[in-house]
C-alpha positions as CSV (number, residue, x, y, z in Angstrom):
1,X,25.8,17.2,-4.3
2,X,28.9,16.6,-6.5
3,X,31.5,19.1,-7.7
4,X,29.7,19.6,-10.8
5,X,26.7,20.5,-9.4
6,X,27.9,23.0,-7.2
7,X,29.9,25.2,-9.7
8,X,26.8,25.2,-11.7
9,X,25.0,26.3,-9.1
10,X,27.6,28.7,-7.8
11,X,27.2,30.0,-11.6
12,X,23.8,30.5,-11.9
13,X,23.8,32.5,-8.4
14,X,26.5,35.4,-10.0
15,X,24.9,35.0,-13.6
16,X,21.9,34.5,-13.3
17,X,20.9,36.5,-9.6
18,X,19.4,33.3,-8.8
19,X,19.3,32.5,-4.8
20,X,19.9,29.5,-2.8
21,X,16.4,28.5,-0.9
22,X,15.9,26.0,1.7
23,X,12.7,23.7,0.2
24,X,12.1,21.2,3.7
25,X,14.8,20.3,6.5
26,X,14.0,16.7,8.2
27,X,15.9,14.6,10.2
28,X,17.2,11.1,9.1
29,X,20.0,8.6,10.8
30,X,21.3,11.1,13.2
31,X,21.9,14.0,10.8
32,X,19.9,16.7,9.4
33,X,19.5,16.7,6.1
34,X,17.9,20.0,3.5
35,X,16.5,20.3,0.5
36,X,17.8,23.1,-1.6
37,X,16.4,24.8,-4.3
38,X,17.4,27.5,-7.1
39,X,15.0,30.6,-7.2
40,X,14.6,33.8,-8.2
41,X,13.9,36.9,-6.1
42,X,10.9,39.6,-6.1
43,X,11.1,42.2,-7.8
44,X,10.6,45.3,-6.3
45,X,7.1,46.0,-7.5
46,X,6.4,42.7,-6.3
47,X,7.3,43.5,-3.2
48,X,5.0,46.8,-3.2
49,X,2.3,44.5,-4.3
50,X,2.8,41.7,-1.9
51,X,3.0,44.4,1.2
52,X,-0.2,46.8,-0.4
53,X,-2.2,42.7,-0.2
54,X,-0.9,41.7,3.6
55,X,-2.0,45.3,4.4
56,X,-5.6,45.1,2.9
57,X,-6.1,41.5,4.7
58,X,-4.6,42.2,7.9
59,X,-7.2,45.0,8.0
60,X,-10.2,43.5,6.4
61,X,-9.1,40.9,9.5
62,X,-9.0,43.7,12.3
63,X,-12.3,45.2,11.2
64,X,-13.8,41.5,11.1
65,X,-12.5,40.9,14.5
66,X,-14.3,44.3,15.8
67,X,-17.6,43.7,14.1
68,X,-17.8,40.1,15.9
69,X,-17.9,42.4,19.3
């Protein structure tokens, strides 16, 4: 990345409250190399949603599991 590209992205992370995310990682010619990208985080009643959904599946899962018995 150049200098440029950086400060901008250093700005949008205190403006903005975006956060750095690693996209993929790979290998190539001896180093590793990452792909970086600019997002935004949850919300918090995202997060109540996104918990209350992994809940309801892990159970419909467990209850799937013990009807197969």
């Amino acid at each position: 990345m150049h200098r440029s590209q950086i400060q901008e992205w250093t700005r949008a992370m205190t403006e903005r409250g975006l956060t750095i995310v690693p996209l993929s990682m790979y290998l190539k010619g001896g180093m590793a190399k990452v792909e970086i990208g600019l997002a935004r985080g949850r919300k918090s009643y995202d997060k109540r949603q996104a918990i209350k959904k992994r809940d309801a599946e892990r159970d419909m899962e467990r209850a799937r599991r013990h009807n197969n018995r």
